[in-house]
TORKE-450924 format. One record per residue (C-alpha): residue in three letters; y, x, z; residue number from 1. Coordinates in nm, 4 decimals. Example, Ala and Ser with C-alpha at 12.3 -4.5 7.8 and 13.67 -1.06 7.14 Angstrom:
2
<r 'Ala' <-0.4500 1.2300 0.7800> 1>
<r 'Ser' <-0.1060 1.3670 0.7140> 2>
***
This chain:
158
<r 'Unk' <0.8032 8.6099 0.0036> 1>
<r 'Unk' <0.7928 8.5543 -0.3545> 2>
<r 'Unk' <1.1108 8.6926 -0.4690> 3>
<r 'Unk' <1.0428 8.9891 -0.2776> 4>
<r 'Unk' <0.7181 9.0730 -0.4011> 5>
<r 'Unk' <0.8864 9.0147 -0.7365> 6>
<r 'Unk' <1.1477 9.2825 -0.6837> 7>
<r 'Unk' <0.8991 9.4795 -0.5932> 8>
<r 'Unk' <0.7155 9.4303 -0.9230> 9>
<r 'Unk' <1.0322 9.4707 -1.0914> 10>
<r 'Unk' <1.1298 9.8392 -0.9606> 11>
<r 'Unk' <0.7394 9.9578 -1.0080> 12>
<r 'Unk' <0.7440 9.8678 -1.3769> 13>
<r 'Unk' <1.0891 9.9740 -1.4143> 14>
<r 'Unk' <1.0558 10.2891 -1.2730> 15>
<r 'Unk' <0.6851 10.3502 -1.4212> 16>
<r 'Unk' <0.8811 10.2914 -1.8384> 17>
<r 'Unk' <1.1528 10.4790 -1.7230> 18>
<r 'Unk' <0.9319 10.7321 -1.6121> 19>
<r 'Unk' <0.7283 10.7164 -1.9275> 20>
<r 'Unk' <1.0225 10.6984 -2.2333> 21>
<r 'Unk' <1.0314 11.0726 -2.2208> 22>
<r 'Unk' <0.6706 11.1204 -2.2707> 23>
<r 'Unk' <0.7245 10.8176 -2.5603> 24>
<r 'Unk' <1.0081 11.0354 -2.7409> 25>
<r 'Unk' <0.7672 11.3168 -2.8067> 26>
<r 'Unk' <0.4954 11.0395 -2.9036> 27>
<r 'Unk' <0.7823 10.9986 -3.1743> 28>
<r 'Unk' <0.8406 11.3382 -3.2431> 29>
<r 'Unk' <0.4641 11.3722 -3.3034> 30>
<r 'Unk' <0.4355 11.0461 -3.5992> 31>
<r 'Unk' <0.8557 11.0068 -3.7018> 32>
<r 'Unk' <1.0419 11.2677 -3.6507> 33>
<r 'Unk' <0.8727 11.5635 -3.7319> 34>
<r 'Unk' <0.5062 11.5623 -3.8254> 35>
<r 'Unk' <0.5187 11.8560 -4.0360> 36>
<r 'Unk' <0.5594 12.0307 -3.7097> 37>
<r 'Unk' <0.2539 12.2826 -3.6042> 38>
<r 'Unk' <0.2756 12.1292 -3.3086> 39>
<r 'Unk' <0.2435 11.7620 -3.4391> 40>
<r 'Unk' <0.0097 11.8308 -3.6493> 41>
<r 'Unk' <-0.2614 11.9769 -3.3690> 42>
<r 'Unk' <-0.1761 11.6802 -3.0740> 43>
<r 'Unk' <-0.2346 11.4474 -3.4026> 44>
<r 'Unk' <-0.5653 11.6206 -3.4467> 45>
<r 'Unk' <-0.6739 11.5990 -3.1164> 46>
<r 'Unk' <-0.5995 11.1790 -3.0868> 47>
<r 'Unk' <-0.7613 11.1186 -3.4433> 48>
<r 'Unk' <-1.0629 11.3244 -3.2666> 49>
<r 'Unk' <-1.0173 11.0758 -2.9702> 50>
<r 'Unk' <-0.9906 11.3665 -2.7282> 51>
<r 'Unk' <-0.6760 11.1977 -2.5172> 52>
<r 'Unk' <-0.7199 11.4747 -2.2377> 53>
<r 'Unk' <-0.6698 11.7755 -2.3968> 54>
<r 'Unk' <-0.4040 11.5865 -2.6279> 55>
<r 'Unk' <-0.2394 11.4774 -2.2748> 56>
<r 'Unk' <-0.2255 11.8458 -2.1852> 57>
<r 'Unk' <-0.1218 11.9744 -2.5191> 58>
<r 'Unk' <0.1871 11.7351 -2.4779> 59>
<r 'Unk' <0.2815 11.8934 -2.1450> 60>
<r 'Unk' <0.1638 12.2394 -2.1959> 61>
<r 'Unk' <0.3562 12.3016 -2.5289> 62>
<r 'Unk' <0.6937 12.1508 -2.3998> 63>
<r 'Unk' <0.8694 12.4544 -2.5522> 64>
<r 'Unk' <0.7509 12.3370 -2.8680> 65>
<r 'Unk' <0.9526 11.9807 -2.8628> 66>
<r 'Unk' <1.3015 12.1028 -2.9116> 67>
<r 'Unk' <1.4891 11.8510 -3.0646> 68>
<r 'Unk' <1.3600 11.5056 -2.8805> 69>
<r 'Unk' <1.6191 11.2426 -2.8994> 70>
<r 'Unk' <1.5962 11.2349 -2.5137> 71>
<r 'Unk' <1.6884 11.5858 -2.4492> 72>
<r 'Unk' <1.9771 11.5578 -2.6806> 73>
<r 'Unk' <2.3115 11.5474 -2.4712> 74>
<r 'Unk' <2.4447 11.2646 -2.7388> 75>
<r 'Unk' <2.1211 11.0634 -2.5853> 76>
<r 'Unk' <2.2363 11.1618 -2.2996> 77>
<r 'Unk' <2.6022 11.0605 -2.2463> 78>
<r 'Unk' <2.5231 10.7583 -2.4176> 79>
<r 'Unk' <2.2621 10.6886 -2.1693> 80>
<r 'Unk' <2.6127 10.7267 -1.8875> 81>
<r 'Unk' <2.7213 10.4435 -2.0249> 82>
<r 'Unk' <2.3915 10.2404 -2.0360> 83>
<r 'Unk' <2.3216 10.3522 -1.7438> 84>
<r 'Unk' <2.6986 10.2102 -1.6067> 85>
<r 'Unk' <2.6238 9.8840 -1.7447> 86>
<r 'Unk' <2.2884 9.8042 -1.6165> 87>
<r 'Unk' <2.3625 9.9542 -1.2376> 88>
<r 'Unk' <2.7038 9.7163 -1.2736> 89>
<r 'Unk' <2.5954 9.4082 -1.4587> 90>
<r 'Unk' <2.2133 9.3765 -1.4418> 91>
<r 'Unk' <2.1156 9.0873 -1.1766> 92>
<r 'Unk' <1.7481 9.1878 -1.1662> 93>
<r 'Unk' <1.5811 9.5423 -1.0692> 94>
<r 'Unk' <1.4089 9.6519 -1.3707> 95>
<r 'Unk' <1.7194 9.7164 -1.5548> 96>
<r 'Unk' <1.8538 9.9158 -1.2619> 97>
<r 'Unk' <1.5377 10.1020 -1.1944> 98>
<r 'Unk' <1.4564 10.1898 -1.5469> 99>
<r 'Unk' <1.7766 10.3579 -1.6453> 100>
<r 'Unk' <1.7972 10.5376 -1.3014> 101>
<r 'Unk' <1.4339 10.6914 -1.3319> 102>
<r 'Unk' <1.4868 10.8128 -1.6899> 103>
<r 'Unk' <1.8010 10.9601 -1.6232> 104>
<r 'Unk' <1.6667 11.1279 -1.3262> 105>
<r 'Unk' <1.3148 11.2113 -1.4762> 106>
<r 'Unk' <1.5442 11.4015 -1.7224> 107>
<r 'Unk' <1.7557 11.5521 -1.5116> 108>
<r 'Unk' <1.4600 11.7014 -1.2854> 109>
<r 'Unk' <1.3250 11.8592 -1.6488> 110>
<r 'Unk' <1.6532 11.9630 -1.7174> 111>
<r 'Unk' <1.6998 12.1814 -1.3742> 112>
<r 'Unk' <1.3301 12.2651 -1.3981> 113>
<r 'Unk' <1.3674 12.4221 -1.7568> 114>
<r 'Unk' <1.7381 12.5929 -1.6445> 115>
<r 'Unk' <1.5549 12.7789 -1.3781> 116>
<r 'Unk' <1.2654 12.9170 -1.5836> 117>
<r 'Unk' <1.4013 12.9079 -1.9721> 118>
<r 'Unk' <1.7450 12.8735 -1.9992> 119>
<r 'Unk' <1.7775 12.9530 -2.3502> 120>
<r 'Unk' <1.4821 12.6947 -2.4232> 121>
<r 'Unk' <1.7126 12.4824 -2.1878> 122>
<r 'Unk' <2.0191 12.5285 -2.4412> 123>
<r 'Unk' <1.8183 12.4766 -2.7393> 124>
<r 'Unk' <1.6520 12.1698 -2.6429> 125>
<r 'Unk' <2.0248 12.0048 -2.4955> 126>
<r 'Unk' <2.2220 12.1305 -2.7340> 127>
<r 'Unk' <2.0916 12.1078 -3.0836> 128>
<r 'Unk' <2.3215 11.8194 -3.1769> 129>
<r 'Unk' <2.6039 12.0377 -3.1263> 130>
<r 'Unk' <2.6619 12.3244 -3.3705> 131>
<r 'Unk' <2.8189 12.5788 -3.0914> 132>
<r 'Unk' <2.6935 12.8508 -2.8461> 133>
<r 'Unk' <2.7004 12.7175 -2.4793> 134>
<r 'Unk' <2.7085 13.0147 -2.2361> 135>
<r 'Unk' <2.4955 12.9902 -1.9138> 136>
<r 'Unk' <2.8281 12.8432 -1.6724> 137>
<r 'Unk' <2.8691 12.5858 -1.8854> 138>
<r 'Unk' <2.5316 12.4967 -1.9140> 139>
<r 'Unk' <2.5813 12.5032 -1.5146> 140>
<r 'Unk' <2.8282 12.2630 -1.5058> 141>
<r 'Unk' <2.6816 12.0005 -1.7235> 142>
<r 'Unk' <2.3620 11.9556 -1.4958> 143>
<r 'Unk' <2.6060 11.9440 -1.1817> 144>
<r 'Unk' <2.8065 11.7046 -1.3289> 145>
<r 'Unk' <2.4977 11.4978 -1.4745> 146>
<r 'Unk' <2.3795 11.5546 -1.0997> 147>
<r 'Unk' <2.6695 11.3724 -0.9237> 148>
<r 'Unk' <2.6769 11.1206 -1.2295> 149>
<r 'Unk' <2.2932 11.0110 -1.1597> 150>
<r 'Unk' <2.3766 11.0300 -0.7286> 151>
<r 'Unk' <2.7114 10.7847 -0.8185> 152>
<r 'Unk' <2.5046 10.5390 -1.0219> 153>
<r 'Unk' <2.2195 10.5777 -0.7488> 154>
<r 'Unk' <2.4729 10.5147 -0.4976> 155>
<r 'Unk' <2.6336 10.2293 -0.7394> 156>
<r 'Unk' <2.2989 10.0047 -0.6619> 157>
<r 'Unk' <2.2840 9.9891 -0.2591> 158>
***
């Protein structure tokens, strides 16, 4: 009884930070990485104002505006393939499983979401690391491939 209600503990809170480091990396953006950014500088406004709605919805309704988040990087990303590998293979517990899984696949839903509307946003935000043009195809084939990736490693945990 125990050590299931513990598991189930463990996948809630590791799916609810894994759900949630995304959101965290443009926290970062906001106070690290680039505060000199416009739009830093106005969700920073808006918390030292204490007005955590509208700085809530500035946060989702400027995504555009974040393009270089460590998250959306695909360095972040194929080093979170390997993370990922590890904790599915080697972690006894849940929260290690669960956390990697739903940041990888809260990424990879933003990913297909953003290919569909902005592609070129899409490119920007994925590819900044990398000084070369990606064409559309192979922008394709990346979120295929990080599709079956995140469906193995899914699959890796049953």
């Amino acid at each position: 009884m125990w050590l299931s209600l513990l598991s189930i503990i463990s996948i809630i809170l590791g799916a609810l930070i894994g759900w949630l480091i995304p959101w965290l990396d443009k926290i970062a953006y906001i106070y690290i990485l680039h505060p000199e950014a416009q739009v830093a500088q106005y969700v920073k406004y808006q918390i030292d104002q204490k007005q955590w709605r509208a700085a809530f919805n500035s946060l989702n309704r400027r995504a555009k505006d974040f393009d270089q988040l460590t998250t959306r990087g695909i360095l972040f990303q194929l080093a979170w393939v390997v993370l990922a590998f590890f904790a599915v293979t080697s972690a006894a517990g849940w929260f290690g499983k669960t956390l990697v899984l739903t940041l990888g696949l809260r990424i990879l839903l933003e990913e297909w979401s953003e290919y569909v509307k902005d592609r070129e946003a899409l490119k920007q935000k994925l590819f900044w690391q990398i000084k070369r043009e990606f064409s559309d195809s192979e922008l394709k084939i990346y979120l295929i491939v990080m599709t079956l990736v995140v469906a193995w490693l899914a699959r890796l945990t049953i």
